[in-house]
DRENDO-1510 file (C-alpha; in Angstrom, 1 decimal, always signed):
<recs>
REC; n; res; u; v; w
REC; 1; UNK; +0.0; +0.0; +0.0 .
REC; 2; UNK; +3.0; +2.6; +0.6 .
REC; 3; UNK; +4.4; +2.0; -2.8 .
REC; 4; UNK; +1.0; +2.6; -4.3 .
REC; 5; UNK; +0.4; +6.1; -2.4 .
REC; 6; UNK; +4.1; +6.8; -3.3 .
REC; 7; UNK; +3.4; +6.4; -7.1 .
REC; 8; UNK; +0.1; +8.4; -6.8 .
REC; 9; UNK; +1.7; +11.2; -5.6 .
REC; 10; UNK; +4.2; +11.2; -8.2 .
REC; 11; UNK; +1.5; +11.2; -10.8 .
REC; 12; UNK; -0.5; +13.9; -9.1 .
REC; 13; UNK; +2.6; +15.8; -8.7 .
REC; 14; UNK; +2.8; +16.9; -12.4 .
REC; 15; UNK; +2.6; +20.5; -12.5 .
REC; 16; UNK; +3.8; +20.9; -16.1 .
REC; 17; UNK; +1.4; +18.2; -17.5 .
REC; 18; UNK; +4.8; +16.3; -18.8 .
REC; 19; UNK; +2.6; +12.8; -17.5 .
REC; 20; UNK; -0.4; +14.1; -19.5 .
REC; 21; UNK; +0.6; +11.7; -22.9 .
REC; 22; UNK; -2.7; +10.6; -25.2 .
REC; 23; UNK; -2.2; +8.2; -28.1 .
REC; 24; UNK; -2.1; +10.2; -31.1 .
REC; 25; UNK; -5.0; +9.7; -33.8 .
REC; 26; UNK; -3.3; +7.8; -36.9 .
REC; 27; UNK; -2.6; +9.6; -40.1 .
REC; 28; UNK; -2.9; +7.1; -42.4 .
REC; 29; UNK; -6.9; +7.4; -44.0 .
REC; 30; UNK; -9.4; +4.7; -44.8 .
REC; 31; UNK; -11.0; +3.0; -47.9 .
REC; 32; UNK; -13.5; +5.2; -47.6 .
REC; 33; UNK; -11.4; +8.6; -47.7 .
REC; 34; UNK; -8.9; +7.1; -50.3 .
REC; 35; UNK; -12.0; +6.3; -52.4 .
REC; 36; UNK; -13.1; +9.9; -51.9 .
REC; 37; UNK; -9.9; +11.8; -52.1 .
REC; 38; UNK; -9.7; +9.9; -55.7 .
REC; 39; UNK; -13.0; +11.1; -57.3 .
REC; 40; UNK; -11.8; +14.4; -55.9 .
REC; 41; UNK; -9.2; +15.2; -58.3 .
REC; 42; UNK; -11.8; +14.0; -61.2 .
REC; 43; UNK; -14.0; +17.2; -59.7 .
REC; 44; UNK; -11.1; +19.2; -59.6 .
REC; 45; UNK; -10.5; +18.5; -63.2 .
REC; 46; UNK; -13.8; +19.9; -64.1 .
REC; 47; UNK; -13.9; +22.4; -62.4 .
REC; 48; UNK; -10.9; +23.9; -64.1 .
REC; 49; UNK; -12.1; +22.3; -67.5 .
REC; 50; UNK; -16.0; +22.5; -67.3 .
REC; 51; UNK; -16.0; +18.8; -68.7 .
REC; 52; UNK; -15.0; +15.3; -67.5 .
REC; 53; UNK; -12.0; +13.6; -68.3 .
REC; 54; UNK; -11.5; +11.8; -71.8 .
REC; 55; UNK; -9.5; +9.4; -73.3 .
REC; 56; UNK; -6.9; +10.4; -75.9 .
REC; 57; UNK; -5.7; +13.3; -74.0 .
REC; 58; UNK; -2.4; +13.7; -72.0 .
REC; 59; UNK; -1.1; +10.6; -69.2 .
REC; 60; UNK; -3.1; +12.6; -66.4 .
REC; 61; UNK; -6.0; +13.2; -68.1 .
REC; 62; UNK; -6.2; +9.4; -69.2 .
REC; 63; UNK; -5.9; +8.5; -66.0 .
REC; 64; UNK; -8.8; +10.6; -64.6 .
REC; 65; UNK; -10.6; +9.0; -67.2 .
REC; 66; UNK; -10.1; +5.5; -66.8 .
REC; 67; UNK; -11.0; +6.3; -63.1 .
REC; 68; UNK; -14.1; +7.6; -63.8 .
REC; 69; UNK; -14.4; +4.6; -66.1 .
REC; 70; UNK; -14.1; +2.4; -63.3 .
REC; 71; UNK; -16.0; +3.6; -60.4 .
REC; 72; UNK; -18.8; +3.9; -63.4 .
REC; 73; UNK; -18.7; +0.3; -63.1 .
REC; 74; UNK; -18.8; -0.2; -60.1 .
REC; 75; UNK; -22.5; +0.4; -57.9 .
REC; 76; UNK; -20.9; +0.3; -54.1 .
REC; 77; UNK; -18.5; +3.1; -54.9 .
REC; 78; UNK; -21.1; +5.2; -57.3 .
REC; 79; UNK; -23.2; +4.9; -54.2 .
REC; 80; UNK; -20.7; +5.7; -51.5 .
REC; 81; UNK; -19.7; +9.0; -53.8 .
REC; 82; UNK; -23.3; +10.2; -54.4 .
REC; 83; UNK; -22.9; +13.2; -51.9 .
REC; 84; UNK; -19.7; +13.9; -53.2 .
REC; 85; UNK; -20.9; +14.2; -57.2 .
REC; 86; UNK; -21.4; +17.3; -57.6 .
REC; 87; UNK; -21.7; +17.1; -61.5 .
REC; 88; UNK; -23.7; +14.0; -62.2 .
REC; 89; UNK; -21.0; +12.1; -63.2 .
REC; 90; UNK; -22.6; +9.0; -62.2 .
REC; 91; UNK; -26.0; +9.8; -63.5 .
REC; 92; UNK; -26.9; +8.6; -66.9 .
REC; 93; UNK; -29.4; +10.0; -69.6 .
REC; 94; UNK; -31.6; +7.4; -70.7 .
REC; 95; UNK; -32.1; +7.1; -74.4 .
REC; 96; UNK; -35.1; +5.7; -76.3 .
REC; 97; UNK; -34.0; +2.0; -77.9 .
REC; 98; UNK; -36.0; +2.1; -81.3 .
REC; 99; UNK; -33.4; -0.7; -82.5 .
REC; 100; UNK; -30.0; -2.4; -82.4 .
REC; 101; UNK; -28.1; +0.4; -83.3 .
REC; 102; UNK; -29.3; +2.3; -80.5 .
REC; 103; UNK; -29.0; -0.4; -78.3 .
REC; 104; UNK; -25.7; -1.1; -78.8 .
REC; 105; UNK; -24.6; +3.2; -78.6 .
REC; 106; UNK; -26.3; +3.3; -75.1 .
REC; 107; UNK; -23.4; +2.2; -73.6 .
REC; 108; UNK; -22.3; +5.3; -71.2 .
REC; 109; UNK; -20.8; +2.9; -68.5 .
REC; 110; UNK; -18.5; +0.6; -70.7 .
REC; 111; UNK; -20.7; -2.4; -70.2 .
REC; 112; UNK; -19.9; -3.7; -74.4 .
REC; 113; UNK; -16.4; -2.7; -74.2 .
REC; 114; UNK; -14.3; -4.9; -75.5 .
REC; 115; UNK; -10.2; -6.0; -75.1 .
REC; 116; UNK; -10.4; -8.4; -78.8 .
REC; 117; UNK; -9.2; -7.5; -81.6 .
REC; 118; UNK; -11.2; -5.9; -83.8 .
REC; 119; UNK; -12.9; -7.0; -87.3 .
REC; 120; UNK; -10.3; -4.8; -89.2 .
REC; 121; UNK; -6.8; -6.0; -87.6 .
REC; 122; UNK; -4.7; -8.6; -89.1 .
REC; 123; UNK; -5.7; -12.0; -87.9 .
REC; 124; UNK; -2.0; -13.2; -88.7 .
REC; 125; UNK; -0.4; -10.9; -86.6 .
REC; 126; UNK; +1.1; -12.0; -83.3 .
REC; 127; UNK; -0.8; -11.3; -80.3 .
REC; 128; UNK; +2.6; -8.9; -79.1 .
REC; 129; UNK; +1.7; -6.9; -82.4 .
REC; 130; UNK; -1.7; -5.8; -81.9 .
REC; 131; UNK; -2.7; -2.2; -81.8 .
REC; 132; UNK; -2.5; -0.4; -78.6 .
REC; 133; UNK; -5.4; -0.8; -76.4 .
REC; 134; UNK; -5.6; +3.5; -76.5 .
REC; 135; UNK; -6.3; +3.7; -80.3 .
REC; 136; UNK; -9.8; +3.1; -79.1 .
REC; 137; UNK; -11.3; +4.9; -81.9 .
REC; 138; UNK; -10.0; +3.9; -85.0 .
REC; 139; UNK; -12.3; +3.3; -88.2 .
REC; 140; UNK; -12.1; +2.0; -91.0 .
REC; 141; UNK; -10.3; +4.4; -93.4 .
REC; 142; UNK; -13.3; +5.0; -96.2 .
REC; 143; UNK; -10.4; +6.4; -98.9 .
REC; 144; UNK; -7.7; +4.1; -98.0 .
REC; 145; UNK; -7.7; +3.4; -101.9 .
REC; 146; UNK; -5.7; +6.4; -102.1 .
REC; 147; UNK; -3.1; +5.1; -99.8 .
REC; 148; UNK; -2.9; +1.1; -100.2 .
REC; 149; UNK; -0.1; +2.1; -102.9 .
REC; 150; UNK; +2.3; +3.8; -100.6 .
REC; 151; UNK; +2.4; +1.5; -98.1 .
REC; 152; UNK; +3.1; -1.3; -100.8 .
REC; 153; UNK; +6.1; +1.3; -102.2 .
REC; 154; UNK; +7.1; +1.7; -98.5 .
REC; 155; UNK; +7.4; -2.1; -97.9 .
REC; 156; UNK; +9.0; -2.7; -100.9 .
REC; 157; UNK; +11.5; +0.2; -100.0 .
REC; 158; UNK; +12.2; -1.0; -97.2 .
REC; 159; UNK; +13.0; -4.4; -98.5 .
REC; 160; UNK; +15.8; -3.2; -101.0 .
REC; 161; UNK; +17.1; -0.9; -98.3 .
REC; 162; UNK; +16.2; +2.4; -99.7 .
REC; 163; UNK; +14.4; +3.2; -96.2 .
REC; 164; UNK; +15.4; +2.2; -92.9 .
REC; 165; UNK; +13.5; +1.5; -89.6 .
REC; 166; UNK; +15.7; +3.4; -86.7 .
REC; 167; UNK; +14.7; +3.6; -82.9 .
REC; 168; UNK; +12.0; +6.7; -82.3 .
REC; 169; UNK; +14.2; +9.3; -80.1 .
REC; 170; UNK; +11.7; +12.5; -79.8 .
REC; 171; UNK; +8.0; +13.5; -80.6 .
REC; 172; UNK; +9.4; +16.2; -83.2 .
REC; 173; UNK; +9.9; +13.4; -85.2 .
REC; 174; UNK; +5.9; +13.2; -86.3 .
REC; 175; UNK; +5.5; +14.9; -88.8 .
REC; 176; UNK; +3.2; +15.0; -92.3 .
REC; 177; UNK; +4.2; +12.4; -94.5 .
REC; 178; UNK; +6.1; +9.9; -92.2 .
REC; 179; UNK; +5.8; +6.4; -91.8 .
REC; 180; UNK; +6.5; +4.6; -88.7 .
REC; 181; UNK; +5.7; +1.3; -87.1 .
REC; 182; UNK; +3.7; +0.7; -84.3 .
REC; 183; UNK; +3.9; -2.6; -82.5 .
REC; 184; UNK; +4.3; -4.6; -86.1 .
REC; 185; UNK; +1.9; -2.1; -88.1 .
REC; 186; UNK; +3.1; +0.0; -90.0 .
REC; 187; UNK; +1.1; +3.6; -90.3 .
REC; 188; UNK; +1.1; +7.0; -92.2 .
REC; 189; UNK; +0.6; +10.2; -91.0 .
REC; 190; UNK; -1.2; +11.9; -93.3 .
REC; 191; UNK; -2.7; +15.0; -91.6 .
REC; 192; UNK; -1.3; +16.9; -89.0 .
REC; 193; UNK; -3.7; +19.7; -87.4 .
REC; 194; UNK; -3.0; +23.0; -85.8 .
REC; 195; UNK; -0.2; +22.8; -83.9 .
REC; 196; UNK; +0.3; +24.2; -80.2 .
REC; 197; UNK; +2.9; +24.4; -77.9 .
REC; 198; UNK; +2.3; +24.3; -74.3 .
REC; 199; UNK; +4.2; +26.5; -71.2 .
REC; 200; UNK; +7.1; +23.6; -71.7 .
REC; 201; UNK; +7.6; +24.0; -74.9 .
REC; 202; UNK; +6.0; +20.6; -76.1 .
REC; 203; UNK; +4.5; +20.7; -79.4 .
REC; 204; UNK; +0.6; +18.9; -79.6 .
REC; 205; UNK; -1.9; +18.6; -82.4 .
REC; 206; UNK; -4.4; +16.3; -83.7 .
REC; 207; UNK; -3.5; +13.3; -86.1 .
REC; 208; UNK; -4.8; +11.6; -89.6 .
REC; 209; UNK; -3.0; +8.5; -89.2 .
REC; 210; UNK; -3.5; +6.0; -91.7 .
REC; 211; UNK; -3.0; +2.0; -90.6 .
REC; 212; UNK; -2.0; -0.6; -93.1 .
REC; 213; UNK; -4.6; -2.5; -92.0 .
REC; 214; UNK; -7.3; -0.3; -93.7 .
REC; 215; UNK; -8.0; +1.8; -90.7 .
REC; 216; UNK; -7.5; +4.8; -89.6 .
REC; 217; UNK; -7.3; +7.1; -86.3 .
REC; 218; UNK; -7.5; +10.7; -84.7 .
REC; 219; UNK; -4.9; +10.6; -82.3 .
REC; 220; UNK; -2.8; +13.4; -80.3 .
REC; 221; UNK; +0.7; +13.7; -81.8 .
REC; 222; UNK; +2.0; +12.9; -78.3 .
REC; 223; UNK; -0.1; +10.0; -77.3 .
REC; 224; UNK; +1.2; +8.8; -80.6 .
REC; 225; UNK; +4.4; +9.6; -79.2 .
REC; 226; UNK; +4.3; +8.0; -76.2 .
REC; 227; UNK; +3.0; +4.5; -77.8 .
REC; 228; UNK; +6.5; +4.7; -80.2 .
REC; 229; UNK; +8.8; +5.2; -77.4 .
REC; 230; UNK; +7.7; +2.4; -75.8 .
REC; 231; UNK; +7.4; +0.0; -79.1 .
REC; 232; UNK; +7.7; +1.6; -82.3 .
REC; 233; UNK; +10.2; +2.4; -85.1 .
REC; 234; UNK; +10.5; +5.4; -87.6 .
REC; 235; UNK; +11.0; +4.9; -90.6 .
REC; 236; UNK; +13.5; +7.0; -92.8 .
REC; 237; UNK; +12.6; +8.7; -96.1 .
REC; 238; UNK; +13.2; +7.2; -99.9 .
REC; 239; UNK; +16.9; +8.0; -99.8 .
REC; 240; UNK; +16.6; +9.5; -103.3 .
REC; 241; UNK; +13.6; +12.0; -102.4 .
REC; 242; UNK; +14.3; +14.0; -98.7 .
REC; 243; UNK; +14.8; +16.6; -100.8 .
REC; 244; UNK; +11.7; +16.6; -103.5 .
REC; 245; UNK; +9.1; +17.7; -101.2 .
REC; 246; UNK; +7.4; +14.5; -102.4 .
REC; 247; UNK; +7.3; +15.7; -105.8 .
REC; 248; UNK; +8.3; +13.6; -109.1 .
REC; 249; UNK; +10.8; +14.9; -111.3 .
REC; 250; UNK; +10.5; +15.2; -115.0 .
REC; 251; UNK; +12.9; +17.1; -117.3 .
REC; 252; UNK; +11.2; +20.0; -116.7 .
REC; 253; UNK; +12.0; +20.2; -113.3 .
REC; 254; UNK; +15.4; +22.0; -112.9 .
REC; 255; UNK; +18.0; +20.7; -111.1 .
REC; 256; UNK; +19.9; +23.0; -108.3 .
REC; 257; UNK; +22.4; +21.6; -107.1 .
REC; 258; UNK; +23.5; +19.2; -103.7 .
REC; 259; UNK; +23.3; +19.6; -100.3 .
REC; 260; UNK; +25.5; +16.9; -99.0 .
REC; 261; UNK; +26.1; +16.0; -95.0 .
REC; 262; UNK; +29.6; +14.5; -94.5 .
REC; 263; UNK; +32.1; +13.4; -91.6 .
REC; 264; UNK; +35.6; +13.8; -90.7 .
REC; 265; UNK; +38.5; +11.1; -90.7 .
REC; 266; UNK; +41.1; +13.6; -89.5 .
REC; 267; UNK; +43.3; +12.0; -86.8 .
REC; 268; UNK; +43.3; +15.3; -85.1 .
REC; 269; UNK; +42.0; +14.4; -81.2 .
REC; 270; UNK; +40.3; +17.4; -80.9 .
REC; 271; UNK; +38.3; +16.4; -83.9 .
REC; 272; UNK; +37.7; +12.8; -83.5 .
REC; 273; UNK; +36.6; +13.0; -80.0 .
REC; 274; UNK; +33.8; +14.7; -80.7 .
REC; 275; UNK; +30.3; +12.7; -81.3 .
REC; 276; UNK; +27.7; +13.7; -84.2 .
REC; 277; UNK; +30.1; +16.2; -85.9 .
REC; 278; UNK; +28.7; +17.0; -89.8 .
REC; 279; UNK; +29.8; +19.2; -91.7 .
REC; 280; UNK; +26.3; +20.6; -93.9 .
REC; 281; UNK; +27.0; +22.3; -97.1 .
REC; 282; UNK; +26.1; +22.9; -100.6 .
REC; 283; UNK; +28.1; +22.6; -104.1 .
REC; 284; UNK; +26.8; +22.9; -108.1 .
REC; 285; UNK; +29.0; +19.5; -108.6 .
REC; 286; UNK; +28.8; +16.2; -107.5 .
REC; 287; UNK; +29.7; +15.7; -104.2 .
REC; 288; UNK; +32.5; +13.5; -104.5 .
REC; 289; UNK; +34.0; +15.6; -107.3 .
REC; 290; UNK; +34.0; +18.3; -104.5 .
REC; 291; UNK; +35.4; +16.3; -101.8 .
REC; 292; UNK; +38.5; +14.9; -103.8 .
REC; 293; UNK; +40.8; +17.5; -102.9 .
REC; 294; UNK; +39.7; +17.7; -98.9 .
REC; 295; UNK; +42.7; +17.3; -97.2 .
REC; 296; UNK; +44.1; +20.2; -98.6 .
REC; 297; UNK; +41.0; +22.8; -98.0 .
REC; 298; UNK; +40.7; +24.0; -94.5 .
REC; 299; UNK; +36.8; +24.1; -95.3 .
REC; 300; UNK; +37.1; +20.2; -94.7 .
REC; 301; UNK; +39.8; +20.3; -91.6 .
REC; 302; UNK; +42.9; +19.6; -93.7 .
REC; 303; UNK; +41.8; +16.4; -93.4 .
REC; 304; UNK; +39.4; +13.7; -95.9 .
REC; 305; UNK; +36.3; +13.2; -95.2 .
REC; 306; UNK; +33.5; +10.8; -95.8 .
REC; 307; UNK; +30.2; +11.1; -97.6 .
REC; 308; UNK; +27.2; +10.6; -95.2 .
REC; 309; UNK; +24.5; +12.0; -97.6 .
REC; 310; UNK; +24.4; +13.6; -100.7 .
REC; 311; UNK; +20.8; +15.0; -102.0 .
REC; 312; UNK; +20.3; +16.0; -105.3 .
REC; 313; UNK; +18.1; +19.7; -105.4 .
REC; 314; UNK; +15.3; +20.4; -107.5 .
REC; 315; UNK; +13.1; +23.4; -107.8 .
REC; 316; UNK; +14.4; +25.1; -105.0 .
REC; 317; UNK; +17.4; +27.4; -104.0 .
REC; 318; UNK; +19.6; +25.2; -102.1 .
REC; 319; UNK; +21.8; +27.8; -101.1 .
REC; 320; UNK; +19.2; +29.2; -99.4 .
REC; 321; UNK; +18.2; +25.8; -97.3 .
REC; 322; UNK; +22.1; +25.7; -96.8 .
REC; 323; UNK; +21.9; +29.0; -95.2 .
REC; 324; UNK; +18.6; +28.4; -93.1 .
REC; 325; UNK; +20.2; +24.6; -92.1 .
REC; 326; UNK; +23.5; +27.0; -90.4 .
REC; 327; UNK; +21.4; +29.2; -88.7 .
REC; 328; UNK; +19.3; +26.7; -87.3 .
REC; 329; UNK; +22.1; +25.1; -85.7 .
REC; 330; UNK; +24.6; +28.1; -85.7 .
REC; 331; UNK; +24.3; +27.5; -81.7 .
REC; 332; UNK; +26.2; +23.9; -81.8 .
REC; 333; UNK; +28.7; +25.5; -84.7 .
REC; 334; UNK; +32.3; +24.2; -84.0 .
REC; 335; UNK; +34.7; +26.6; -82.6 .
REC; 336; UNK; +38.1; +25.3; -83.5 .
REC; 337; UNK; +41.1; +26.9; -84.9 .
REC; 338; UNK; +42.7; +25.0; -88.6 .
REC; 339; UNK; +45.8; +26.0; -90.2 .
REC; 340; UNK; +46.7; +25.7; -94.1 .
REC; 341; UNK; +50.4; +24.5; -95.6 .
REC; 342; UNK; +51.2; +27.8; -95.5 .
REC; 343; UNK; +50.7; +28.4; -91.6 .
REC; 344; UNK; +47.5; +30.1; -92.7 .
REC; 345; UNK; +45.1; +30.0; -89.2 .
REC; 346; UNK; +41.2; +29.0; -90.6 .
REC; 347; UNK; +37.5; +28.9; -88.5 .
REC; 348; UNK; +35.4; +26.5; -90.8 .
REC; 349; UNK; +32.0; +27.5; -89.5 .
REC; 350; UNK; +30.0; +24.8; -91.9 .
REC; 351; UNK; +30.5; +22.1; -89.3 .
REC; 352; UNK; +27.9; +21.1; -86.4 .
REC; 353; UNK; +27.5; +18.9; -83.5 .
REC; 354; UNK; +23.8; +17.6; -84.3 .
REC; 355; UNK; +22.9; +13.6; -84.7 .
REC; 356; UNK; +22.6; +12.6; -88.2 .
REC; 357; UNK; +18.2; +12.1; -87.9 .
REC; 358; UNK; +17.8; +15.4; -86.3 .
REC; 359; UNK; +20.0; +16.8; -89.2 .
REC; 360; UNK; +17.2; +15.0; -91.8 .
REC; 361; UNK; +14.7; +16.3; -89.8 .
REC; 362; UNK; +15.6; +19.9; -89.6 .
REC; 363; UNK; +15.6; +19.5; -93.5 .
REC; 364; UNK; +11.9; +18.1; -93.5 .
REC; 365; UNK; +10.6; +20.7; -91.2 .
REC; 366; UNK; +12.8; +23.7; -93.6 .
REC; 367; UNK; +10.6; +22.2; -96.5 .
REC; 368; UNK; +7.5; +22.0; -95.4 .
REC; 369; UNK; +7.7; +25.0; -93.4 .
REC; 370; UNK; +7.5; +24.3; -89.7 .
REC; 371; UNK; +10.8; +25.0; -89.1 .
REC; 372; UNK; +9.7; +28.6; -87.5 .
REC; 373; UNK; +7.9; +26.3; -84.6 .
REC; 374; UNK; +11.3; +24.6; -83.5 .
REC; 375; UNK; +14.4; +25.2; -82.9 .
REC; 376; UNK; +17.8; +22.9; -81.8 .
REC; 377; UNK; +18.4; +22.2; -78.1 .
REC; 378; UNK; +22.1; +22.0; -78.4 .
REC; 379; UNK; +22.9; +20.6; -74.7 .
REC; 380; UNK; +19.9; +17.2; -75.2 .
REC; 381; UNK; +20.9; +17.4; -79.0 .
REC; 382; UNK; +17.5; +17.6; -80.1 .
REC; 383; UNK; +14.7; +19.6; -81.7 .
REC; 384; UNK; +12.2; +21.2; -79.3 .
REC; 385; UNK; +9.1; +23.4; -79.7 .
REC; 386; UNK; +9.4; +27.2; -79.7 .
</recs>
């Protein structure tokens, strides 16, 4: 009994409360406020949007949409976030079913959705190969007449090797007139709508892309994007026509000359240490008629040099794309000092540090005028929006 009225009056003997200890409440939250805290952020997206999420847009807004998908399906969690929908997310109009059509297009929550493959994809393609499940809303291409030819030209071009299929590096890539495959298919872009650029300086817009399957989709440039990074190929241009705009040549056409991309083999170490070094330039002759003399011309480092590509010019002044293909990357210019026989001290300024693709697609975007939306990130070596 003395030790109990000893310990007594040491807990009543706690003037600064130091004894006083309660269990604190747990911060970790429940189903239940999860569950709401989730179909929060869907709110929060319209409220800033005055719409509900949809698919086809950028990663976030995909996801908020494939939420909303789900809890659509699901009756316990519409029914635990009825107080919380404030725009009637969860309520659906109900249609009048005069026949199959409609019955089959009242389908708000998902309930006919479907994983298989569709009527319109190739039934010999591996299972790996199929279309990506966000290409949702491809159609048959009505007019795909008018392009069943390329892609036959294309295949057979890349058989004999005069197009290539190279990794896809960066979205500035997509552009009108480019062929790439996509997880085994191969597909055309054929329209490319206004273009915008956001606050990071990524370039968006809305895509014609033509399957050669026979169908066809709407996509986003980037969700495009986004699908190649992860499986997908480009697919380099005829070899003999980057420079043609596409056009055929005839014998009235006029030829202009060549713009020709080349590399060095000096042994200098200043030289050969550098990566993606090209020198761009134009000349009225062939190009290795021009080059035969190199290692005497401090244009070409005192040194010979290869021939990466040569493209022959038509209707068009290639001095001027020569000029416009300097100052686009005049920032990644090399800065290096060459002397002559004579002791004569030289600064070529026709040489760049740029890889060879984003060279070929500075040229495309020159051509077909987009090059005022871009321009070259010399530090990631790439082209970025404006």
């Amino acid at each position: 009994m003395d030790k109990e009225k000893k310990l007594k009056a040491i807990f009543e003997n706690d003037p600064l409360g130091l004894l006083n200890i309660k269990p604190s409440s747990s911060p970790v939250r429940n189903a239940d406020e999860r569950l709401i805290a989730s179909f929060q952020e869907i709110n929060a997206f319209y409220d800033k949007n005055k719409r509900e999420p949809e698919a086809g847009g950028n990663i976030q807004e995909h996801m908020l949409f494939s939420r909303l998908k789900g809890l659509r399906e699901d009756n316990e969690k519409m029914l635990a976030l009825e107080k919380e929908d404030r725009y009637s997310l969860f309520k659906v109009e109900k249609k009048a079913i005069n026949s199959l059509e409609d019955l089959l297009g009242d389908d708000a929550l998902g309930i006919l959705d479907s994983d298989a493959d569709s009527m319109f994809s190739f039934k010999h393609t591996p299972k790996e190969t199929s279309m990506p499940d966000y290409i949702a809303k491809r159609t048959p291409c009505k007019d795909f007449d008018l392009f069943e030819n390329i892609f036959i030209t294309c295949q057979a071009n890349l058989k004999d090797g005069k197009r290539k299929l190279y990794p896809f590096k960066n979205e500035q890539q997509i552009a009108k007139g480019y062929f790439f495959v996509l997880k085994g298919v191969l597909l055309f872009v054929a329209e490319v709508g206004k273009k915008e650029v956001d606050e990071k300086g990524k370039v968006n817009a809305r895509l014609r892309c033509i399957f050669e399957n026979g169908t066809e989709s709407d996509m986003l440039l980037r969700s495009l994007a986004a699908e190649l990074y992860k499986d997908g190929r480009r697919v380099t241009e005829h070899e003999d026509k980057l420079l043609d705009n596409f056009k055929n040549i005839s014998e009235e056409d006029k030829e202009a000359g060549f713009i020709y991309v080349l590399k060095s083999k000096s042994n200098n170490e200043n030289i050969t240490s550098i990566d993606n070094l090209y020198k761009i330039g134009f000349s009225k002759v062939d190009v290795p008629e021009r080059i035969k003399n190199a290692e005497n011309e401090p244009t070409y480092l005192m040194a010979p040099v290869s021939i990466v590509k040569a493209f022959k010019c038509y209707n068009m002044n290639p001095q001027k794309l020569e000029q416009l293909l300097h100052n686009f990357f005049g920032n990644s210019c090399l800065n290096i000092d060459v002397f002559d026989k004579e002791g004569n001290r030289h600064t070529p300024r026709e040489w760049f540090i740029a890889p060879l693709e984003i060279i070929e697609q500075a040229v495309h975007f020159i051509i077909n005028g987009d090059i005022v939306n871009y321009r070259y990130d010399e530090q990631q070596q790439i082209i970025i929006g404006r």
